[in-house]
C-alpha positions as CSV (number, residue, x, y, z in Angstrom):
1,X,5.9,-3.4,11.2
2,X,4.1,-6.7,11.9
3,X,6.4,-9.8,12.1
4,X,6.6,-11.9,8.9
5,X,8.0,-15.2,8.0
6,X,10.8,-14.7,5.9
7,X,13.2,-17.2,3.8
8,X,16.6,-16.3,2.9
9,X,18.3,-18.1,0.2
10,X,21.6,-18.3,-0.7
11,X,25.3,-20.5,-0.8
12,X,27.3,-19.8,2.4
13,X,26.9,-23.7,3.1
14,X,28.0,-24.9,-0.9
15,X,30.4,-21.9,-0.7
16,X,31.8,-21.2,2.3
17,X,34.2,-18.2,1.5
18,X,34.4,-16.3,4.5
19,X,33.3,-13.1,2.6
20,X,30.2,-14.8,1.4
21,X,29.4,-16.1,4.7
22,X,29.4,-12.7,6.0
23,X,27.5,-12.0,3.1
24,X,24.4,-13.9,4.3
25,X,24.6,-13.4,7.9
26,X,24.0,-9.9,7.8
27,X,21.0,-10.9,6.1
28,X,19.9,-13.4,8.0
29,X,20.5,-11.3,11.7
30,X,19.2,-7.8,10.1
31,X,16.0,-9.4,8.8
32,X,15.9,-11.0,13.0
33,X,16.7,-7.6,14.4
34,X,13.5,-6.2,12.6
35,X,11.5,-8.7,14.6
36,X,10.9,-11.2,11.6
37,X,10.8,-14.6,11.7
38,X,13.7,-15.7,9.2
39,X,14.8,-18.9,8.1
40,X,18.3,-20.0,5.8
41,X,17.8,-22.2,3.3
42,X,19.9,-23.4,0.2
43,X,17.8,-25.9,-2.1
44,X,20.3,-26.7,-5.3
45,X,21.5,-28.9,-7.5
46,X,25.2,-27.3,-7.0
47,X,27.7,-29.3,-5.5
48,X,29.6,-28.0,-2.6
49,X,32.9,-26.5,-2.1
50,X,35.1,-27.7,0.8
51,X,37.9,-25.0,1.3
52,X,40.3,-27.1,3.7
53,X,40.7,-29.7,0.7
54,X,39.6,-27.3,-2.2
55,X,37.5,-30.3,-3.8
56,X,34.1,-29.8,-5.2
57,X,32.5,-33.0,-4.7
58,X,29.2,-34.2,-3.7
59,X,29.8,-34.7,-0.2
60,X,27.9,-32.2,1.6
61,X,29.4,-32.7,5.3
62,X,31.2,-29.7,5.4
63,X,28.2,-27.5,4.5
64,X,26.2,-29.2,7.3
65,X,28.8,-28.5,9.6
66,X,29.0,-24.8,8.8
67,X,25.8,-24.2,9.0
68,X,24.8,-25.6,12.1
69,X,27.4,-24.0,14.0
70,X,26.5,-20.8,12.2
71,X,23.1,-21.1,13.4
72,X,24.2,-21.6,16.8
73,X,26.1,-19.0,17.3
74,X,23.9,-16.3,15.0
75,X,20.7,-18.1,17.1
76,X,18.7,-19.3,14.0
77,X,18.4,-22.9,15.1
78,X,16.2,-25.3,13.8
79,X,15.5,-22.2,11.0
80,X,17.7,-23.9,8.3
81,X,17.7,-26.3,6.0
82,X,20.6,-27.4,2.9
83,X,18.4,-29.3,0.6
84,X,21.0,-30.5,-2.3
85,X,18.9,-31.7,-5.2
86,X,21.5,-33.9,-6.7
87,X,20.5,-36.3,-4.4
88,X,18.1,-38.7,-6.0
89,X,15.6,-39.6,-4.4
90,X,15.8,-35.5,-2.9
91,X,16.3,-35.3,0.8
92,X,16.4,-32.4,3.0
93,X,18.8,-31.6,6.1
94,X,18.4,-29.9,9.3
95,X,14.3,-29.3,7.8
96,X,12.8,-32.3,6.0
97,X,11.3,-31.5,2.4
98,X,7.7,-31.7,3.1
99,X,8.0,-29.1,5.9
100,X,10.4,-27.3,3.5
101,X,7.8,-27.2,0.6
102,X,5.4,-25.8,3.2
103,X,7.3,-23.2,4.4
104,X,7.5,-22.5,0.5
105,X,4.3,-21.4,0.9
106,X,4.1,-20.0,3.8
107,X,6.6,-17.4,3.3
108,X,5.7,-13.6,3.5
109,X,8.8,-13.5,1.3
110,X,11.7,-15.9,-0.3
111,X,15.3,-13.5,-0.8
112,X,17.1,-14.7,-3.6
113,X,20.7,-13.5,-2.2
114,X,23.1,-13.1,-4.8
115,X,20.4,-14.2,-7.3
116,X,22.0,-17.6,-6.6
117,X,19.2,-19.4,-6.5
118,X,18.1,-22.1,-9.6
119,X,14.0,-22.1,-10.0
120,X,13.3,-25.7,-9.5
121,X,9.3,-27.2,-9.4
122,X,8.8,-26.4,-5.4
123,X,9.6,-22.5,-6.1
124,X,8.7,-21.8,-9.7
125,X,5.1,-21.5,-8.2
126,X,6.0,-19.0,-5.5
127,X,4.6,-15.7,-5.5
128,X,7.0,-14.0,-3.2
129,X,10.5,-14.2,-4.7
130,X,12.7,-11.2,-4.4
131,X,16.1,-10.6,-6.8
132,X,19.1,-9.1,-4.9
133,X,21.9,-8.7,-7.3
134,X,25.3,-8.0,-5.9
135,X,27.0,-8.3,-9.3
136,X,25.4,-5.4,-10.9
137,X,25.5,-5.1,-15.2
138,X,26.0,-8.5,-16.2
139,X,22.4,-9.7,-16.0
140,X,21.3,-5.9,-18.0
141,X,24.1,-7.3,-20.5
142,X,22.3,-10.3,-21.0
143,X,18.8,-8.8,-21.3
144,X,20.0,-6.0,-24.0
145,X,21.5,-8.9,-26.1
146,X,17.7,-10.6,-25.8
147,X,18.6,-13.7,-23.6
148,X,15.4,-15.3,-22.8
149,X,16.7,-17.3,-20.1
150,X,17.5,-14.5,-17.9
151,X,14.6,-12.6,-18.9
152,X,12.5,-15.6,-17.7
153,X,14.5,-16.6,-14.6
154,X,14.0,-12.8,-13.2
155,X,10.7,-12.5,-14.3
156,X,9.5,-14.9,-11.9
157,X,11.0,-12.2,-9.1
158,X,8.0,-9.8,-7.6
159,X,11.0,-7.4,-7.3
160,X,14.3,-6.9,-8.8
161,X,17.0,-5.5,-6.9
162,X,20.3,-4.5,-7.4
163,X,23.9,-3.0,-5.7
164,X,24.4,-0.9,-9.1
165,X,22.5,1.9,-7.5
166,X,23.1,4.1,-10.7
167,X,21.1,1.2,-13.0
168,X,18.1,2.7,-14.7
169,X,19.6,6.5,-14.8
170,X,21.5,8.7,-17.5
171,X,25.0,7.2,-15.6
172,X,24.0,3.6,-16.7
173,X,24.7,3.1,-20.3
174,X,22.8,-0.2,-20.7
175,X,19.1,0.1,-21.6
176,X,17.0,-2.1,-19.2
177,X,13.9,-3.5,-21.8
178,X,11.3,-2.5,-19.6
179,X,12.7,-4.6,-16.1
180,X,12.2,-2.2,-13.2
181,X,15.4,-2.5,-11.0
182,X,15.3,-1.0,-7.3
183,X,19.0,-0.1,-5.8
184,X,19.8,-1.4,-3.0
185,X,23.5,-2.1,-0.7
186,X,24.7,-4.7,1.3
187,X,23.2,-4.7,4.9
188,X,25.8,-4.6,7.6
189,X,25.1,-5.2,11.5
190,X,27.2,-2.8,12.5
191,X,27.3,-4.2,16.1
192,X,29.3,-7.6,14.5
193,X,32.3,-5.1,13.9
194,X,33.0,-2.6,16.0
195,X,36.3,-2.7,17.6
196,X,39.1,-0.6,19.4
197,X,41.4,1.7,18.3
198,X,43.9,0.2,15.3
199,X,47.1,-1.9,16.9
200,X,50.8,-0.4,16.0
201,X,51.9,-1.5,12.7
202,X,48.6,-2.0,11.3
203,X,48.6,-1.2,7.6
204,X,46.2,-1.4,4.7
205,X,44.8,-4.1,3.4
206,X,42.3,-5.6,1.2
207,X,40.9,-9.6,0.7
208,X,40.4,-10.2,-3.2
209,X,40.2,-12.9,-5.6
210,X,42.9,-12.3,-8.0
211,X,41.8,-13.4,-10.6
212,X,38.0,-14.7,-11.9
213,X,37.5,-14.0,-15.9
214,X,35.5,-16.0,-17.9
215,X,32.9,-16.2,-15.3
216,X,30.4,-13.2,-15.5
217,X,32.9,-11.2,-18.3
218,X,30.7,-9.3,-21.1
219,X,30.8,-7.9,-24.4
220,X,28.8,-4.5,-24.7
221,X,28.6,-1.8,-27.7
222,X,31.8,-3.7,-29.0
223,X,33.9,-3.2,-26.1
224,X,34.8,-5.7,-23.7
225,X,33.6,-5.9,-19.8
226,X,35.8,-7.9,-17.4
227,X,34.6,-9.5,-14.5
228,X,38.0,-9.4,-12.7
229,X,40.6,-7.2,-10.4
230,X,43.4,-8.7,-11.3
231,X,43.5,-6.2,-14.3
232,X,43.2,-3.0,-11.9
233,X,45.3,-4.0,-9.5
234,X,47.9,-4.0,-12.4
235,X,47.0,-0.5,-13.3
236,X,47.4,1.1,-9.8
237,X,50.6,-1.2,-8.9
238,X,52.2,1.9,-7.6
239,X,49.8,2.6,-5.2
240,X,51.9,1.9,-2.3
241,X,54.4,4.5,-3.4
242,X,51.8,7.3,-4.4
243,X,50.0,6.4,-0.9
244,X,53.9,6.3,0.9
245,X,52.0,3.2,3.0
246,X,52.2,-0.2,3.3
247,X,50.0,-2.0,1.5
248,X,48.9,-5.7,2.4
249,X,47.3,-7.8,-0.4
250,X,46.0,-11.0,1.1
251,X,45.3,-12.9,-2.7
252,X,46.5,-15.6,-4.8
253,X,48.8,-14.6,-7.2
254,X,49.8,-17.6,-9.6
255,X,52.2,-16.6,-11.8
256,X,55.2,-15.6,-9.7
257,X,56.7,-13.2,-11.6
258,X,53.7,-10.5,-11.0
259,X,54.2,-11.2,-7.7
260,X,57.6,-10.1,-7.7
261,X,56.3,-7.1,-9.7
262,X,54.2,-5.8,-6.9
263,X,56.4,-6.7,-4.1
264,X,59.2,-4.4,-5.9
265,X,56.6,-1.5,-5.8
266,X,56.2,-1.9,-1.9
267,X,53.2,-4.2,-1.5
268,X,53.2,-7.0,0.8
269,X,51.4,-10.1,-0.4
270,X,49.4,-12.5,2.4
271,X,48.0,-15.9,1.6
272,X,44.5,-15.7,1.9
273,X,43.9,-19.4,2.8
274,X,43.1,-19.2,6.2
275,X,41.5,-15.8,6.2
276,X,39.0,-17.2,3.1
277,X,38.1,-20.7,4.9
278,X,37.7,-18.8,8.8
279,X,34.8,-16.0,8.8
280,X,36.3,-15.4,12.6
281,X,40.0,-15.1,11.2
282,X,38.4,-12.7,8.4
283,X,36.7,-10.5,10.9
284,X,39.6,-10.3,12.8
285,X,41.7,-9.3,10.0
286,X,39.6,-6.5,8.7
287,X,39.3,-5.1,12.6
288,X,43.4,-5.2,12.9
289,X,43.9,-3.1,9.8
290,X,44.5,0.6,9.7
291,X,41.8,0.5,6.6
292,X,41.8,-0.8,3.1
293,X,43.0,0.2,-0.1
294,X,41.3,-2.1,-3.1
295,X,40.8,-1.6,-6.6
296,X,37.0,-2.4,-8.2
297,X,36.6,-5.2,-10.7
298,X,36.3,-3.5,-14.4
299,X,32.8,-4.1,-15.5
300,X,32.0,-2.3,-12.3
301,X,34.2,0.8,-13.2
302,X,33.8,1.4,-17.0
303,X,29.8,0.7,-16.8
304,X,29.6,3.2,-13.7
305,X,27.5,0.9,-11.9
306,X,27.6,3.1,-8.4
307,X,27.9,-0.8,-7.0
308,X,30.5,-0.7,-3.5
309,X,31.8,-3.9,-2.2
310,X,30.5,-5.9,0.9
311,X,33.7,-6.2,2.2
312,X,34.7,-2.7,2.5
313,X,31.4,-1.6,3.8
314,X,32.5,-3.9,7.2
315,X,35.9,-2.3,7.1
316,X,33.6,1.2,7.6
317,X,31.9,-0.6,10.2
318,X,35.3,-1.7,11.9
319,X,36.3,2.2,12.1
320,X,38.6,1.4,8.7
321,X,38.8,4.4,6.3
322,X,38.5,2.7,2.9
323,X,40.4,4.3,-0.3
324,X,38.5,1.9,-2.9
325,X,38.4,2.7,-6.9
326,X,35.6,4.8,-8.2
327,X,32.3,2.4,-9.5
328,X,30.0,5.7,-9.1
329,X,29.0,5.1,-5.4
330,X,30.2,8.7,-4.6
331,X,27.2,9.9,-6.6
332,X,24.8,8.4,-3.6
333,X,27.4,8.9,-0.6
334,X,31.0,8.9,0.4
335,X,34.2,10.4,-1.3
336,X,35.7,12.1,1.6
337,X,35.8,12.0,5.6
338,X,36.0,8.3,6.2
339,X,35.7,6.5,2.5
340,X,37.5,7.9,-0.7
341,X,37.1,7.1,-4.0
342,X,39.9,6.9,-6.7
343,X,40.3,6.9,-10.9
344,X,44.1,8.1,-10.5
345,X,47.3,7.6,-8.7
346,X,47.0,11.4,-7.7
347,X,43.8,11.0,-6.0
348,X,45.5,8.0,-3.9
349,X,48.3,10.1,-3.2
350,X,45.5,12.4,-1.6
351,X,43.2,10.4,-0.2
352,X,46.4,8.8,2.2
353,X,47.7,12.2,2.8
354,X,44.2,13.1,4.6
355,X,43.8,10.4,6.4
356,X,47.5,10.3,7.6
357,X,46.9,13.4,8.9
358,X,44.1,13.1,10.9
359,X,43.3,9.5,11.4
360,X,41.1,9.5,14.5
361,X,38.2,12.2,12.7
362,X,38.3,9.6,9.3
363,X,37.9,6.4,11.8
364,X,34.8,7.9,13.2
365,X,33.7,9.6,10.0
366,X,34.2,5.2,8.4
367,X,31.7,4.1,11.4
368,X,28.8,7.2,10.7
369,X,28.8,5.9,7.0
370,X,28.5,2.3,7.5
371,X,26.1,3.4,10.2
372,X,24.0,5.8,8.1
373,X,24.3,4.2,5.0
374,X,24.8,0.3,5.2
375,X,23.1,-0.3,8.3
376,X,20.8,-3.9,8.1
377,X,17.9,-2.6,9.3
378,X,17.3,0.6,8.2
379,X,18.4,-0.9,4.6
380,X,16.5,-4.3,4.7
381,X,13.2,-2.0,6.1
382,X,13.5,0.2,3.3
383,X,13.7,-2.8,0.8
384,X,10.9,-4.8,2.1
385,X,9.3,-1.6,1.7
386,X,9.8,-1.0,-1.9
387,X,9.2,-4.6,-2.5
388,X,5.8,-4.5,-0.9
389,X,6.4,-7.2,1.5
């Protein structure tokens, strides 16, 4: 494969959640350890997030500050640039605009990460965009109900492609209007996360947002798809009982009274503060744990999306078994050996059993399938592939 010059785009720098950091930088050092030349760039209008004052603002400081040192230590120096378009007259940091615009069109290929990037005048011309969508069934939503926006906005992609890797088959109730989607996962460097054997006392656990309806949430043949754990997590609240473990949920519960509910069914409950603003302190958690039991947000579950999170796919590449709720997923791989998947308290109750019962065999069977499966550059080759890049 001949080296090409490849941009990828996302929000680590306006959004610097630890899991979306992680996120990117698999991206960013996969694409490298193909031999390409790769560059980060976030061009938007969006004003930052700071998460040691939680304040949206247009200061941009902290993004800078991230991103440099991320590019020291990941070695893409002097390939980034945060270009924040609310700035008038438009300035560009790190790269200046009109190198910027050139490596525009330069690019073998621009990766829209998250599909988180708005089309502004310096890209709507570009050739070369690719659509990865890790929030698979809310854009399909919005093309069945005819919204020409989003048909427009992904139309100007060479190649769609998505983490619901059961979109566009008989499992996927949503027709797709002639929009070819190509699956794809999240691509992990396995090397970032292995570790030694787990600590005594490590338990379960699981980093989540508690909470975010309203953002993506859809309606569909009359029934109502939530964007949101917080719902699921509520279902299985005896989990820790039918699992006879300790579970740790590192989240922000609000309302205190549901988190007296699941701390009288056996679950402990961590700030996730620290862990969310620190990708370091987030690695290290997920490496400390015995594995991680999570819950899938609904739309992912009732539209059988085959979509697996991010986050659990590094506590496979940690040596963490994962017991994580059933999307689909186990159609393509996993749901035994290493990475369960669950619809009821039963199959929890199992899934713990087995890996109680011989833990070392299900840590090594986690690694092969982050290995074989999620691995950045056998699944970042195979997408550049398809995309004809």
């Amino acid at each position: 494969m001949r080296q090409r010059r490849l941009i990828v785009m996302g929000f680590m720098g306006a959004c610097p959640i630890a899991g979306v950091v992680w996120q990117h930088l698999h991206y960013i050092v996969g694409l490298k350890q193909l031999g390409h030349e790769v560059y980060y760039v976030e061009d938007s209008a969006r004003y930052p997030y700071n998460p040691i004052t939680f304040e949206t603002s247009e200061d941009c400081s902290h993004a800078l500050f991230l991103l440099e040192n991320l590019a020291k230590t990941f070695d893409f120096q002097d390939h980034w640039a945060y270009c924040p378009r609310y700035l008038k007259p438009t300035e560009s940091f790190a790269i200046d605009l009109t190198r910027l615009r050139e490596l525009y069109r330069e690019a073998d290929a621009i990766l829209n990460v998250c599909g988180a990037q708005e089309l502004h005048e310096d890209l709507l011309g570009c050739e070369r965009l690719i659509y990865i969508e890790s929030d698979p069934g809310v854009e399909q939503i919005k093309i069945a109900h005819a919204d020409h926006g989003t048909r427009d906005y992904l139309t100007h992609h060479r190649a769609l492609f998505t983490f619901g890797e059961n979109i566009g088959t008989d499992f996927f109730p949503v027709p797709l209007h002639g929009l070819q989607w190509f699956p794809t996962r999240q691509p992990i460097v396995t090397d970032l996360w292995k570790t030694a054997g787990t600590s005594e006392g490590a338990v379960f656990t699981t980093i989540a947002n508690w909470s975010t309806r309203g953002r993506k949430d859809a309606m569909w043949g009359g029934d109502s798809y939530l964007w949101s754990k917080s719902d699921n997590f509520l279902k299985f609240i005896d989990a820790p009982l039918a699992a006879s473990e300790k579970l740790e949920l590192a989240t922000d519960i609000s309302d205190p009274h549901i988190a007296e509910r699941f701390q009288s069914k056996g679950w402990r409950l961590k700030s996730p503060h620290q862990l969310s603003s620190d990708s370091e302190a987030y690695r290290r958690y997920i490496q400390g744990s015995r594995g991680e039991f999570t819950v899938s947000k609904e739309n992912y579950v009732k539209l059988n999306t085959g979509w697996f999170s991010d986050r659990s796919a590094c506590y496979l590449a940690a040596g963490r078994p994962v017991i994580t709720q059933e999307t689909g997923f186990t159609q393509h791989y996993g749901g035994e050996k290493g990475l369960f998947a669950f619809s009821t308290l039963n199959e929890i109750r199992e899934a713990a059993a087995a890996i109680r019962a011989d833990y070392a065999m299900h840590s090594k069977a986690a690694f092969s399938i982050a290995a074989d499966v999620f691995e950045a550059k056998r699944v970042l080759g195979s997408l550049l592939d398809r995309a004809g890049i």
